[in-house]
ZAKEZA-641686 format. One record per residue (C-alpha): x, y, z; residue in one letter. Coordinates in steps of 0.1 Angstrom, whole numbers, plus 5000, padded with zeros to 4 digits. Each point is the difference from the previous one (the first is absolute). Layout:
<nodes>
    c1    c2    c3  aa
     X     Y     Z   A
...
</nodes>
This chain:
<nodes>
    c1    c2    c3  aa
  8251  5087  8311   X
  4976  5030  5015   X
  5014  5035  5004   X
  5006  5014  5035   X
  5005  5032  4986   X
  4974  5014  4972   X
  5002  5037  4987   X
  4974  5016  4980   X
  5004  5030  4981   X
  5020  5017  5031   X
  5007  5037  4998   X
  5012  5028  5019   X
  4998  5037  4994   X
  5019  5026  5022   X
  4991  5035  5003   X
  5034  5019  4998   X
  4984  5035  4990   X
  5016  5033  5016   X
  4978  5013  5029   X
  4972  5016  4995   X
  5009  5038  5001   X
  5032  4995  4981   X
  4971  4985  4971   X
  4977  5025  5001   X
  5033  5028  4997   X
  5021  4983  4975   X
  4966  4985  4984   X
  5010  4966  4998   X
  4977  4970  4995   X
  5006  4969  5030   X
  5021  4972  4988   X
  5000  4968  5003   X
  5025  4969  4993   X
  4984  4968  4995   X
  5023  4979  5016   X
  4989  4966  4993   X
  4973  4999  4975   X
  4977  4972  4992   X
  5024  4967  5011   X
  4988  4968  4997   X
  5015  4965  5012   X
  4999  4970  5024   X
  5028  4982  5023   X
  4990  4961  5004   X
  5012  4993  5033   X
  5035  4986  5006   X
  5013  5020  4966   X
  5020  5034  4995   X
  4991  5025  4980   X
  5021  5025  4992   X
  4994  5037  4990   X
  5027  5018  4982   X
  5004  5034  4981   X
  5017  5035  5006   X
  5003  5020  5030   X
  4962  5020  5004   X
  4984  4972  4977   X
  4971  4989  5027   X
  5020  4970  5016   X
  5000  5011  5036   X
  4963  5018  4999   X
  4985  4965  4988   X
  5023  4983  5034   X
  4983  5027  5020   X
  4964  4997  4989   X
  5005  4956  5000   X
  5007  5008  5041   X
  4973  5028  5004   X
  5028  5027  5008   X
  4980  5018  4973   X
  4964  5000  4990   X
  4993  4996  4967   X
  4981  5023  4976   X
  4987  4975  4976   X
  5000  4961  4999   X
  5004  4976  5022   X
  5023  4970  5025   X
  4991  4968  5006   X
  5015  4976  5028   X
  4989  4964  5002   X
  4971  5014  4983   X
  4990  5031  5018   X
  5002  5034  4995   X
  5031  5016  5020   X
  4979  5039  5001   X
  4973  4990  5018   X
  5019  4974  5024   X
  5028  5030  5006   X
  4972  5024  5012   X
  4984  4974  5021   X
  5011  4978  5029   X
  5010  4976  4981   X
  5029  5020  4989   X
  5026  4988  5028   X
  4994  4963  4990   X
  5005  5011  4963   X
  5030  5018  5008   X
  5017  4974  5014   X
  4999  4977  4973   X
  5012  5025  4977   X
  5035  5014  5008   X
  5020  5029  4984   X
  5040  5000  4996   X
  5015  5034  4991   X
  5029  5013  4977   X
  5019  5014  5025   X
  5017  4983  5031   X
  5012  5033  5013   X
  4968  5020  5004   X
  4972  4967  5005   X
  5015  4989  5035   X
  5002  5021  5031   X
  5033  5014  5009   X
  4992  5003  5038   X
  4987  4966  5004   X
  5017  4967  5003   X
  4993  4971  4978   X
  4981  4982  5024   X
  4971  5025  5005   X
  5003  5008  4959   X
  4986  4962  4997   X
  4982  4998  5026   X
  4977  5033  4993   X
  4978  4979  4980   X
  4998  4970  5019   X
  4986  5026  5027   X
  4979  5022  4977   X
  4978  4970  4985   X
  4998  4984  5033   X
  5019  4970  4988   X
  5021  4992  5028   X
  5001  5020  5038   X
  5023  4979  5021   X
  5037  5015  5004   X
  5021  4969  4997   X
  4976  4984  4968   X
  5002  5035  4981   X
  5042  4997  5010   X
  4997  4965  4984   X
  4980  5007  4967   X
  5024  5036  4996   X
  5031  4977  5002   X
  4980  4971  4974   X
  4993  5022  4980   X
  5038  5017  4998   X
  5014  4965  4991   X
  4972  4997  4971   X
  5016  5029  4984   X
  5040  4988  5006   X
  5005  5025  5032   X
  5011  4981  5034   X
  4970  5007  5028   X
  5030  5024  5021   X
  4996  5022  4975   X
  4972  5013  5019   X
  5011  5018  5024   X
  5018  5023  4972   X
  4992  5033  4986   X
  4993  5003  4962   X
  5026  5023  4999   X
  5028  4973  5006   X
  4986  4975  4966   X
  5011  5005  4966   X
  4969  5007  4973   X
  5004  4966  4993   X
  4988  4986  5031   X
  4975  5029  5013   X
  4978  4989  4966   X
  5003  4966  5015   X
  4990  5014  5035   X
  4969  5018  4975   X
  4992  4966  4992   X
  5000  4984  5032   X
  4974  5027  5013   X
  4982  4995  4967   X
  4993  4962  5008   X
  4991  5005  5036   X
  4964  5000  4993   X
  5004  4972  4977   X
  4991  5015  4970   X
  4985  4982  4970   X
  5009  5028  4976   X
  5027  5024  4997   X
  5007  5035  4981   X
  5036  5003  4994   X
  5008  5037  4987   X
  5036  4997  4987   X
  5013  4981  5032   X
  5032  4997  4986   X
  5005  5029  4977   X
  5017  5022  5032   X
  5026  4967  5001   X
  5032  4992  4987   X
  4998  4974  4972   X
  5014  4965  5020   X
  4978  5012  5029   X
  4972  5002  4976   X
  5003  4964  4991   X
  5004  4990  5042   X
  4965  5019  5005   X
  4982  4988  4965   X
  5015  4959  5010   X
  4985  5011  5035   X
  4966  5010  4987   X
  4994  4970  4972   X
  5007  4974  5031   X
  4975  5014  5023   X
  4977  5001  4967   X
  5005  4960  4995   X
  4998  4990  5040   X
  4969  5024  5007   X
  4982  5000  4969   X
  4999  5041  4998   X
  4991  5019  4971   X
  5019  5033  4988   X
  4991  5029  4981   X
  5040  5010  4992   X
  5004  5037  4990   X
  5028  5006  4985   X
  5024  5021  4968   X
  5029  4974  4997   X
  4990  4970  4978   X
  5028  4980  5007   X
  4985  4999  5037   X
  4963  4992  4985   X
  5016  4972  4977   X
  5009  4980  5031   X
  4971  5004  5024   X
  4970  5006  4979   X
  4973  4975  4986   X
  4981  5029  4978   X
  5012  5034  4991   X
  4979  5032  4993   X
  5015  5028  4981   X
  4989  5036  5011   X
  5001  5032  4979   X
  4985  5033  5015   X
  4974  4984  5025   X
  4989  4973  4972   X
  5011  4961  5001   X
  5011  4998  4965   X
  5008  4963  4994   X
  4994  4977  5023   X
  5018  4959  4997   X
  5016  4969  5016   X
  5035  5006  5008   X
  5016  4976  4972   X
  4980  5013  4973   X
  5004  5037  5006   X
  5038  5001  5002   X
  5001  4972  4971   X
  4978  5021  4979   X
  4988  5034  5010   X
  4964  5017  4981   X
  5003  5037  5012   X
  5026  5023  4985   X
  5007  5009  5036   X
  5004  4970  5017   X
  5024  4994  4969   X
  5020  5030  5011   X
  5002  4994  5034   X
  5011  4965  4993   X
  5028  5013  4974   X
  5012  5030  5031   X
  5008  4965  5019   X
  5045  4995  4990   X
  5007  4971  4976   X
  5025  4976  5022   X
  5001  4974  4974   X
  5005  5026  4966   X
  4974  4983  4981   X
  5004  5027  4974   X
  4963  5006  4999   X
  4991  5033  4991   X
  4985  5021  5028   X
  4981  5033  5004   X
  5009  5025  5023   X
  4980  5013  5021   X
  4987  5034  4988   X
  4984  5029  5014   X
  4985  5007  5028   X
  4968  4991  5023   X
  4977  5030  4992   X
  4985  5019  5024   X
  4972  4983  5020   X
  4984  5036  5003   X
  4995  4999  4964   X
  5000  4965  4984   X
  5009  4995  4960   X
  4963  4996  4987   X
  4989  4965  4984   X
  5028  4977  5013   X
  5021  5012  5021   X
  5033  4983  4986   X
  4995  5014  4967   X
  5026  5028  5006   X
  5024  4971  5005   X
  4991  4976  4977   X
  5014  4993  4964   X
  4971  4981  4989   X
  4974  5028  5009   X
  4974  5009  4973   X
  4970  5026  5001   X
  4979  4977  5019   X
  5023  5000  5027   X
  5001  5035  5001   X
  4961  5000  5006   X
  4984  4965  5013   X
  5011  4988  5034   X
  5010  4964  4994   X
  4977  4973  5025   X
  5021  4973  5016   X
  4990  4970  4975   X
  5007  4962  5003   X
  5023  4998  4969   X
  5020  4967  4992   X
  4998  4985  5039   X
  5009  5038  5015   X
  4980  5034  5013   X
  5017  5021  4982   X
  4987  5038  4987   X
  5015  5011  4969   X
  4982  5008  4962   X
  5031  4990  4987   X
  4997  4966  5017   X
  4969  4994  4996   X
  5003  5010  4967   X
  5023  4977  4989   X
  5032  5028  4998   X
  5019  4989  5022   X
</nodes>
């Protein structure tokens, strides 16, 4: 299978320094969080991968710079091949947009409250010049509702007068307008109750089978990445820090992290395995631990931990970036 989506050493840096005059009086130095730093990987198309971590780990910067809301500082995208920078900055942007779609995390703030649900979907049918005549855009808005499990009268509504449930859905239909090969789901179903979760994820893993679409899936609930994801990266502080099939990385998890988010998950069936709490907290992005930066967290940190920034190795069929992996620890 070829990739559709490649990433090469992508980073982002953001300048969150005070202004200027408040530096030069309180003599402060500018600051900087790296917010993704150095993230590698590749989405074959018709898979899922999924990115998971804590809140402020890097998930929804990398979603951002994939669909060229942000620009990135070092690295680089590749779609079907091509660079997504230079294509983004160029003419050829609109066509690139359009096969690459974004769904956001929340329902309530993505759709707009003045407009009815019919011009919501339609807006990019207009924008990209896809379709002009009245009655065939009233035909694809009302297609394109059914796809997603909403009856085409649901049109003429407000968003105010759906549930969260079914204004994601109605994020989805406007998502697909454009018939998008790839989309960039951050945490669709995170603002959702739990049994509407499962309507929206059954939702999203049909139209994946009958159009062939590939998904980068953002999200902090594993039990949600368990049942829609092919391949599942683990982020830390801007870093991937393992990086595996599905199957193998819930059957047998490398990193010490992914091993703690895994144990965080509640034990329906009592196994009576022992489990690890979760413990600490995320340092401050402002100033990272030095060498890796789970070492404050981890019970298998050593000195080298402490200084050597682990690389993301191919260990035992997995990327995974940990000494104590890769040195046989663990």
């Amino acid at each position: 299978m070829t990739a559709l989506i490649e990433v090469n050493d992508l980073a982002k840096t953001f300048d969150v320094s005070a202004p200027w005059l408040n530096r030069v009086i309180e003599r402060k130095p500018r600051q900087f969080v790296h917010a993704v730093d150095g993230v590698s990987f590749a989405i074959e198309r018709g898979k899922t991968l999924a990115l998971v971590g804590e809140s402020g780990c890097g998930k929804s910067t990398v979603a951002r710079l994939l669909v060229g809301l942000y620009d990135p500082t070092r690295g680089e995208v590749r779609f079907d091949g091509q660079p997504t920078a230079a294509a983004f900055a160029s003419r050829a942007g609109r066509a690139l947009r359009r096969r690459m779609q974004m769904i956001f995390q929340d329902p309530y703030a993505s759709l707009n409250p003045r407009w009815k649900v019919r011009e919501i979907i339609a807006e990019p049918l207009r924008e990209h010049g896809l379709l002009t005549d009245a009655a065939a855009i009233e035909q694809r808005v009302a297609e394109l509702l059914r796809m997603v499990g909403l009856a085409a009268a649901d049109m003429e509504k407000y968003p105010h007068q759906f549930s969260g449930g079914q204004r994601q859905r109605i994020s989805i239909a406007r998502a697909l307008a454009t018939r998008p090969e790839f989309l960039v789901c951050d945490e669709p179903t995170s603002a959702l109750d739990v049994s509407v979760q499962a309507q929206v994820l059954n939702i999203m893993k049909d139209l994946q089978r009958d159009q062939g679409l590939t998904y980068l899936f953002i999200s902090h609930n594993l039990a949600v990445v368990r049942h829609v994801a092919d391949e599942v990266g683990v982020m830390y502080l801007g870093r991937l820090v393992e990086l595996a099939p599905k199957r193998t990385l819930f059957a047998q998890p490398q990193h010490p992290y992914t091993r703690m988010l895994l144990d965080a998950i509640p034990d329906i069936r009592m196994t009576g395995r022992a489990r690890t709490p979760v413990q600490g907290e995320v340092p401050n992005p402002l100033n990272p631990p030095s060498g890796c930066a789970f070492h404050p967290r981890c019970p298998h940190a050593r000195e080298r931990c402490k200084r050597e920034r682990p690389a993301l190795l191919e260990l035992r069929g997995v990327k995974v970036a940990c000494h104590a992996v890769e040195e046989g620890r663990l």
